[in-house]
C-alpha positions in Angstrom: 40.2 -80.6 -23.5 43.2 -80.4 -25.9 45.6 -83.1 -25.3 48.9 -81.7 -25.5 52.5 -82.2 -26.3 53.5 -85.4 -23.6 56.5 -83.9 -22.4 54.4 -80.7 -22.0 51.4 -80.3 -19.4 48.5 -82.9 -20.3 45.8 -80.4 -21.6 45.0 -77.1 -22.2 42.5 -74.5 -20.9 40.7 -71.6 -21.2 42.3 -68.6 -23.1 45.3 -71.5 -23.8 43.4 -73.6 -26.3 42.0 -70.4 -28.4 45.8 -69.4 -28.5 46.6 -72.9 -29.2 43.6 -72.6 -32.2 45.0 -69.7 -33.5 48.2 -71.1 -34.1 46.9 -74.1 -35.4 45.1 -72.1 -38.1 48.0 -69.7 -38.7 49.9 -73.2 -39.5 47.1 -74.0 -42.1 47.6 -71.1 -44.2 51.1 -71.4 -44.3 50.8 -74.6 -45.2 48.3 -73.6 -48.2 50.7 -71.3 -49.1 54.1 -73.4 -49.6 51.2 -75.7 -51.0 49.9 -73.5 -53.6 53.3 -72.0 -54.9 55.2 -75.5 -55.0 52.6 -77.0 -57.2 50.9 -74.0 -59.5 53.9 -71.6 -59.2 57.2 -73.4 -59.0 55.2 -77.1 -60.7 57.2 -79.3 -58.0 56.1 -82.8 -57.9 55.9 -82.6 -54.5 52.8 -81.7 -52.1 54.8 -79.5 -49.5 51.3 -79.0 -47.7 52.4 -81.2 -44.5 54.9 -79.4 -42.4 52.4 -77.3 -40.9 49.9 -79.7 -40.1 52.1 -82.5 -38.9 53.7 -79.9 -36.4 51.0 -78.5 -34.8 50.2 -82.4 -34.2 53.1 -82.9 -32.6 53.2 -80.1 -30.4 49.4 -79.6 -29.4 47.3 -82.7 -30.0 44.9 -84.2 -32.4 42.6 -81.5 -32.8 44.8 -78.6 -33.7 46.5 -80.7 -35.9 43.2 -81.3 -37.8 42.4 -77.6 -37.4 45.5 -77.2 -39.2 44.5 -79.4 -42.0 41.3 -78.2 -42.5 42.6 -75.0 -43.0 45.2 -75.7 -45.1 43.1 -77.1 -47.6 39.9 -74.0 -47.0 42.9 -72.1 -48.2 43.5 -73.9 -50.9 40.2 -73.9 -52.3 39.5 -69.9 -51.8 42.3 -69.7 -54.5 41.4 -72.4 -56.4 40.0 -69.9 -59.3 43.6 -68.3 -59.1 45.6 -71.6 -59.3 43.6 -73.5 -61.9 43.4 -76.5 -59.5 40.7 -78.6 -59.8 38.1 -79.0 -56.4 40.6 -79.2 -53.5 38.7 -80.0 -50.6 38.7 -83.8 -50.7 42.4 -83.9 -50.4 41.6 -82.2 -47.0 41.5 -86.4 -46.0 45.3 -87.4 -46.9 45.9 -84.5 -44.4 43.6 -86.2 -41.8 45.4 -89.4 -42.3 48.8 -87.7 -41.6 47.5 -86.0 -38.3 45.6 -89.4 -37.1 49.0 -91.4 -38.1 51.3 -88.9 -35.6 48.6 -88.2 -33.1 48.7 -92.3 -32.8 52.4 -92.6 -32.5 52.8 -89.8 -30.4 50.0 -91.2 -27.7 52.2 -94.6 -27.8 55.2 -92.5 -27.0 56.5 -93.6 -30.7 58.3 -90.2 -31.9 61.1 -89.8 -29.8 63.9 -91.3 -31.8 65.5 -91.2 -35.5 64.0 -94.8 -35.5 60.7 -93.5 -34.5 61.2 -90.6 -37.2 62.3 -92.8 -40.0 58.8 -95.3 -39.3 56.5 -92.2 -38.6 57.6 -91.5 -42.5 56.9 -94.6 -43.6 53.3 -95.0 -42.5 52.4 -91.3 -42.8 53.5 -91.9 -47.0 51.8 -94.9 -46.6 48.4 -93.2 -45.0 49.0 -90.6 -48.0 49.6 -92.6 -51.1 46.7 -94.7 -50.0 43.8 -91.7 -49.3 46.0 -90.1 -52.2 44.8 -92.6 -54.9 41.4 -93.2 -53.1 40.6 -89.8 -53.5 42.2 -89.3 -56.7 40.0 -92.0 -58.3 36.7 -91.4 -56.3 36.8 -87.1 -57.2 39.0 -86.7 -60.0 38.7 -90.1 -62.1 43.0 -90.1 -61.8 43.7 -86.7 -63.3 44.1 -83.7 -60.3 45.9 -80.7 -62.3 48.9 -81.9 -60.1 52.1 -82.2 -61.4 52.0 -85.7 -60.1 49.9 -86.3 -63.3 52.9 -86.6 -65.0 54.4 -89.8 -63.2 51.0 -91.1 -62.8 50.5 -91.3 -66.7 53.6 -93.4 -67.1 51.8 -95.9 -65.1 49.1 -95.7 -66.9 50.4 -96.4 -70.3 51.8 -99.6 -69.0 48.4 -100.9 -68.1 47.7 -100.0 -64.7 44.4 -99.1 -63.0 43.9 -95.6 -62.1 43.8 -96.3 -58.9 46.8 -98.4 -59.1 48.6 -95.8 -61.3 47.5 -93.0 -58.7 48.8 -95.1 -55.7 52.1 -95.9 -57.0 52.7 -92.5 -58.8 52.3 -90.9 -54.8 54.4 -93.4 -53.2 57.2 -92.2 -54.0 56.3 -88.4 -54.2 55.2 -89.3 -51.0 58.0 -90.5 -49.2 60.3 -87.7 -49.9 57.5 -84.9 -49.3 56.2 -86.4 -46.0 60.1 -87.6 -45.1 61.4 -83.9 -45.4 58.3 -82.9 -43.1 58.5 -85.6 -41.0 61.8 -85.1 -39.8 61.7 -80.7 -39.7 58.8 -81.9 -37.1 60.8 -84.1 -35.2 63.8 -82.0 -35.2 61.9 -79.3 -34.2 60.3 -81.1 -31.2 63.1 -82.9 -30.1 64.9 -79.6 -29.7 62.2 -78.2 -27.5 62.1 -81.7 -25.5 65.8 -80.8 -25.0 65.4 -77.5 -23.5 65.7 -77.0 -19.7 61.8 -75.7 -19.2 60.4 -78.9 -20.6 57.6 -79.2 -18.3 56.3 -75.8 -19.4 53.6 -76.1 -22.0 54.3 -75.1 -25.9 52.0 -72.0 -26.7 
């Protein structure tokens, strides 16, 4: 069983969790998309790889919110010859992280208010930064064809680990990538928990 929006029913069924699927993985490539032009095309710092993923969390459950992320980044590396990106399926676990961070806070009844907004940011750049730098290190030995290289070096040439230099480097990257999501997702649901048919499930 899916476990579902709370304000919405408490699981899906049937025909409802393949539709639920769907637009999970529908999410996923849009998110590889905005992904894929904000770093190789438009050479953003920022990740813009979230939105997707952290909405269909909020509005569906854990699992399509990992469909979502899973996707995102299978997307990612089918183009990976196009973009020039080095191997992109690792990252595939900051996007985890993000969608076990909400799922968490949305079971607790923790995303409700601009409080609960503003500390669902915090941890979820947290979560990042740290899988960011784990997997930076572990795959890529620091340097990921990102254009968060380019803060990551000045760390660097002050000494710091590459671990250490990838943490920092994301944490602020972070914070405003995974703010900006953060709160379109909770604007998003909030104006759906404001609508009249709130006991009627999202699909």
């Amino acid at each position: 069983m899916i476990p579902a929006w709370p304000h919405s029913k408490p699981t899906y069924t049937g025909l409802q969790q393949l539709k639920i699927l769907f637009f999970a993985l529908l999410l996923g490539i849009a998110n590889g998309t905005m992904g894929i032009i904000s770093a190789h095309v438009l050479e953003f710092p920022l990740f813009m790889d979230t939105i997707g993923t952290l909405l269909s969390t909020a509005l569906w459950g854990f699992w399509p919110g990992a469909v979502t992320a899973v996707s995102t980044h299978v997307l990612m590396e089918l183009l990976r010859g196009i973009t020039g990106a080095n191997f992109n399926l690792p990252w595939m676990i900051c996007s985890l992280s993000s969608v076990i961070v909400l799922a968490l806070m949305i079971h607790f009844d923790l995303f409700k208010t601009f409080m609960h907004a503003l500390l669902a940011t915090f941890l979820i750049t947290f979560a990042n930064s740290i899988t960011g730098a784990l997997v930076a290190t572990l795959f890529f030995s620091g340097i990921t064809v990102h254009p968060v290289d380019y803060i990551m070096t000045a760390f660097l040439s002050v000494g710091q680990s590459f671990f250490s230099a990838s943490f920092w480097a994301r944490l602020p990257v972070n914070l405003i990538d995974k703010g900006i999501a953060v709160f379109i997702v909770f604007g998003i649901t909030y104006l759906l928990r404001s609508r009249p048919n709130t006991s009627e499930e999202i699909v």
